[in-house]
C-alpha positions as CSV (number, residue, x, y, z in Angstrom):
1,X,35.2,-181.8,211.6
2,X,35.1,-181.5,215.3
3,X,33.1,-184.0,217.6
4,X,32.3,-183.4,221.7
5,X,31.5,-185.6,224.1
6,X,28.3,-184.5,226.1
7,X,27.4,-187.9,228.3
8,X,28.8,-189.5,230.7
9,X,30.9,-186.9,231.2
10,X,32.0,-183.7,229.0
11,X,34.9,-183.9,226.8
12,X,36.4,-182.3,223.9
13,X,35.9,-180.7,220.9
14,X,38.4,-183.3,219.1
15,X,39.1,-183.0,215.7
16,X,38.6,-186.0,213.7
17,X,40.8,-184.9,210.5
18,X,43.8,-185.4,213.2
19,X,45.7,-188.8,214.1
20,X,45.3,-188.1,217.6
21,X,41.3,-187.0,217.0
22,X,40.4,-190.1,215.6
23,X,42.1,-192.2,218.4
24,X,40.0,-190.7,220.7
25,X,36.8,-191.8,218.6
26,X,38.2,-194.9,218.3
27,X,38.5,-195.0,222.1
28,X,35.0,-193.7,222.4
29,X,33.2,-196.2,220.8
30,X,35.8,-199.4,222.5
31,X,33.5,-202.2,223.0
32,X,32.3,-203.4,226.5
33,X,33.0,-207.1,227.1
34,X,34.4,-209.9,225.7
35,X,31.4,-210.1,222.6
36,X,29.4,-208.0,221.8
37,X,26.3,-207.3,218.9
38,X,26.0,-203.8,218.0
39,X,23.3,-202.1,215.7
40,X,24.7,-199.5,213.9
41,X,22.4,-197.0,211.6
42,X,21.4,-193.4,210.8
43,X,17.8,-191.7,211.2
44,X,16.4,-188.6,211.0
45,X,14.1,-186.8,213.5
46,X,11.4,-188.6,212.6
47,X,12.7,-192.1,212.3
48,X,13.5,-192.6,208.5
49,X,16.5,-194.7,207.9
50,X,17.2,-193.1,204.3
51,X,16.5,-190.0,202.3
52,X,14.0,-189.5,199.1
53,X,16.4,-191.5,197.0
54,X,16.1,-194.5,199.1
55,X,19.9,-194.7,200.5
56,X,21.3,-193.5,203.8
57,X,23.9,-191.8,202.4
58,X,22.1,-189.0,201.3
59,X,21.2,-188.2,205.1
60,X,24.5,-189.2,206.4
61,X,27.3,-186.4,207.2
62,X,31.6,-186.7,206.9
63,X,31.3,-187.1,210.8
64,X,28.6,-189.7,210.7
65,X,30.7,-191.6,208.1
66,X,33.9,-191.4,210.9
67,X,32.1,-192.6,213.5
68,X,30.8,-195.9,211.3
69,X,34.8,-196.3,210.6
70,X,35.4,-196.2,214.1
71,X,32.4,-198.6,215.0
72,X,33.6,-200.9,212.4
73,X,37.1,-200.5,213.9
74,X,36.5,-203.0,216.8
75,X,34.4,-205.2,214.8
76,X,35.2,-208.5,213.6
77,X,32.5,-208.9,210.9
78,X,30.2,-206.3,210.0
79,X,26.6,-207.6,208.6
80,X,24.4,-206.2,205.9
81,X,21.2,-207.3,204.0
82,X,21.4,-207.8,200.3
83,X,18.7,-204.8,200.3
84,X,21.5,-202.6,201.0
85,X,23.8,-204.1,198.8
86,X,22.0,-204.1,195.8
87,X,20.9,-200.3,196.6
88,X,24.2,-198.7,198.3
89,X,27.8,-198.8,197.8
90,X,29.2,-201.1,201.3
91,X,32.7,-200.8,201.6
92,X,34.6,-203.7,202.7
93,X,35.4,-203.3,207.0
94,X,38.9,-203.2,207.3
95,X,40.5,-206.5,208.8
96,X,36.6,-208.0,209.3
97,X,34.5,-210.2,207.5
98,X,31.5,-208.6,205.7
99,X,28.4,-210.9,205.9
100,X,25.6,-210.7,203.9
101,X,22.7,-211.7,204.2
102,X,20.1,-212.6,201.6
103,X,16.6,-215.0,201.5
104,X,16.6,-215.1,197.7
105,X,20.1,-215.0,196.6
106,X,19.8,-212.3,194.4
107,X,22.7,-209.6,194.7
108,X,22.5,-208.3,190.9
109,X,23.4,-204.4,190.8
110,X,25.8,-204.9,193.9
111,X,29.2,-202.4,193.6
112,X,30.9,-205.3,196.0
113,X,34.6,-204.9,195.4
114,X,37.5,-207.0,196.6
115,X,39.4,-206.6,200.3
116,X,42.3,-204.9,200.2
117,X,43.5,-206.4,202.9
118,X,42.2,-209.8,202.1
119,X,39.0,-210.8,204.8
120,X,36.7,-212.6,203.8
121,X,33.4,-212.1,201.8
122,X,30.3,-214.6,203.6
123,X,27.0,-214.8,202.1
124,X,24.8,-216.5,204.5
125,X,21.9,-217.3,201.8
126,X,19.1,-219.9,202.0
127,X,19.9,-223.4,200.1
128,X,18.0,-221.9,197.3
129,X,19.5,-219.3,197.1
130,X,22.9,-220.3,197.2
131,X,23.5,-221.2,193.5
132,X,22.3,-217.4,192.5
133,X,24.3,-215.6,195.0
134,X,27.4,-218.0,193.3
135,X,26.4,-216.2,190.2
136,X,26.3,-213.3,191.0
137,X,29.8,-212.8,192.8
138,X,32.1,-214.5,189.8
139,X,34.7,-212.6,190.0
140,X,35.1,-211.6,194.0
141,X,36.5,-214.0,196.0
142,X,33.6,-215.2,198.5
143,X,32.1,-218.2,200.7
144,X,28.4,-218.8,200.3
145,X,27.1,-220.5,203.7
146,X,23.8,-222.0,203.7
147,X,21.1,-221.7,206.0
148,X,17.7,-222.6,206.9
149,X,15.1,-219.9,206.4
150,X,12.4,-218.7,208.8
151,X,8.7,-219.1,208.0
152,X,8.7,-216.2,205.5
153,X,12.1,-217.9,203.6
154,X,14.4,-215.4,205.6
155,X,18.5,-216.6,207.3
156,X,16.8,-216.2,210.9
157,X,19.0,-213.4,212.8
158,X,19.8,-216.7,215.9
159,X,21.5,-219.1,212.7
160,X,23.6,-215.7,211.3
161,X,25.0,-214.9,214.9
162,X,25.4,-218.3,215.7
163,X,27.3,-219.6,213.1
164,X,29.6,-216.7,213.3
165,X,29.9,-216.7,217.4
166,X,31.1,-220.7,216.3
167,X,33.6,-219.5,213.9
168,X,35.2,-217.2,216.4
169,X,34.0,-213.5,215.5
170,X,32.8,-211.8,218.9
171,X,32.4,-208.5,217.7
172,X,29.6,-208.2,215.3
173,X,28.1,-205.2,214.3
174,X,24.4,-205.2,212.1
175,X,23.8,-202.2,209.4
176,X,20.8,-203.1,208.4
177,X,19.4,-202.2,206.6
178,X,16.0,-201.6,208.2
179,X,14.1,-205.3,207.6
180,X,17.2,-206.7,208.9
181,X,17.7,-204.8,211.7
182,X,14.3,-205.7,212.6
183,X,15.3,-209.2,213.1
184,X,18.2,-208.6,215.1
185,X,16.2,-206.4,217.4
186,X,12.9,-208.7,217.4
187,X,15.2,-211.3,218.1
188,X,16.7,-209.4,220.9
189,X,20.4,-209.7,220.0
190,X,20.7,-206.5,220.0
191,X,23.6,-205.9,223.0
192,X,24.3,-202.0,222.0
193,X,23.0,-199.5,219.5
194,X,25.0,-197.1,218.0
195,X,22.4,-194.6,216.2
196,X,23.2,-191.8,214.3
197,X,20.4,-188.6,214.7
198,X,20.3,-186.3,211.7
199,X,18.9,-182.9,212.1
200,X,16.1,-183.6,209.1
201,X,12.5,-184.5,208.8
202,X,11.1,-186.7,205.9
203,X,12.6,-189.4,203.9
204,X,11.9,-193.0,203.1
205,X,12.1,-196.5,205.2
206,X,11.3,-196.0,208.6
207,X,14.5,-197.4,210.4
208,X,12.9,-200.6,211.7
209,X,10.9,-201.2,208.3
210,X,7.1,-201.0,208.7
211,X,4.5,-202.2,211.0
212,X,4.2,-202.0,215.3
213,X,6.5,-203.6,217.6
214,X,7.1,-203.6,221.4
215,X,8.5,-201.0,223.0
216,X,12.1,-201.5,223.8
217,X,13.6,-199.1,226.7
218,X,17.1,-197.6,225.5
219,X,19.4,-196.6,228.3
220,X,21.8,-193.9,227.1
221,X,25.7,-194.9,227.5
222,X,27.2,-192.0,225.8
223,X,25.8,-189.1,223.2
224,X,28.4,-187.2,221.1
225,X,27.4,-184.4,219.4
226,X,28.9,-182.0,216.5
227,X,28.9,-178.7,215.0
228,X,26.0,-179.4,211.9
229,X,23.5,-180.5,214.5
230,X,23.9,-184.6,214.3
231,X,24.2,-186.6,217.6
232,X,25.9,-190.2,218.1
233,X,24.5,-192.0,220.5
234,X,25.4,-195.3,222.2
235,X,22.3,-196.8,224.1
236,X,22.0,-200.0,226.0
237,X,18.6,-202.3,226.4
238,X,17.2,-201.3,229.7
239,X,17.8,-204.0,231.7
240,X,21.3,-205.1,230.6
């Protein structure tokens, strides 16, 4: 699996089944600043976030799958919707919270497991929902954290970053998937994207769910690029 470096400047191949390979990713993708929210997700040329059997692994690569490591790497909680959950397997971050996020509550079907290493499980749920996410997580050790829910009965993205910015996580990184992402980034809390390209056409869920949105201007920070055709790009908000 080899991975170069095309923006700012060019650098590489490295080789990402090597110790010193991944360092260099990990380096890559170091976080600017002392806190930081970062949007992390996958697309293919035409903007779908997830292939014909409605999960994004099935457009996702080995490499793409390295560089969400090494984005989750500097984190210290990564956040999903329940959507995702209930649809995908999510592996637990390594020394990071996981935080999901739910309106309803419901996470029946989820292949949650335990943290090896022990961080914690949140579930940031409304005060309805609370008492069915409970059920629903018996046997994995979890906090359920209540919050008031927007006009359509939805965590709002400013009550999920600010209760974690309170509780001392600076690094958050956002998964989606694509209804949740559309939150952060309507709620411009988006500091960084980190989006994955794949070289396909077609699929389902366009990456920022449906309907029309502004327009927001992406100012590239680095672009990686490997050997099957993806691209791994970093982009700022144009004005940050």
């Amino acid at each position: 699996m080899l991975l170069r470096r095309v923006l700012p400047t060019t650098e590489g191949p490295i080789a990402l089944d090597t110790n010193e390979g991944r360092e260099q990713l990990a380096e890559w993708y170091r976080p600017h600043g002392d806190a930081s929210m970062r949007l992390m997700m996958i697309a293919t040329l035409d903007g779908r976030a997830a292939g014909g059997d409605g999960v994004s692994d099935s457009v996702s690569s080995p490499v793409d799958r390295r560089v969400l490591q090494a984005v989750r790497g500097h984190a210290d909680a990564v956040i999903v919707g329940a959507g995702t959950v209930r649809r995908e397997s999510v592996g637990r971050p390594p020394a990071a919270a996981l935080v999901v996020v739910t309106a309803s509550g419901t996470l029946d079907g989820h292949r949650l497991r335990e943290s090896n290493d022990g961080s914690p499980l949140i579930i940031m749920t409304t005060p309805d929902g609370a008492e069915r996410a409970r059920a629903a997580l018996t046997r994995i050790p979890h906090e359920i954290v209540t919050v008031t829910g927007d006009d359509a009965g939805r965590p709002t993205a400013d009550a999920v970053v600010g209760i974690l910015r309170r509780r001392g996580y600076a690094h958050l990184v956002c998964e989606g998937g694509p209804t949740l992402a559309a939150q952060f980034v309507d709620a411009a809390l988006i500091d960084e994207y980190c989006l994955t390209t794949a070289p396909a056409l077609g699929g389902a869920q366009p990456l920022l769910g449906e309907g029309d949105r502004p327009l927001t201007h992406l100012v590239p920070r680095q672009l990686l690029v490997d050997d099957a055709g993806f691209s791994y790009g970093r982009w700022l908000p144009a004005g940050r």
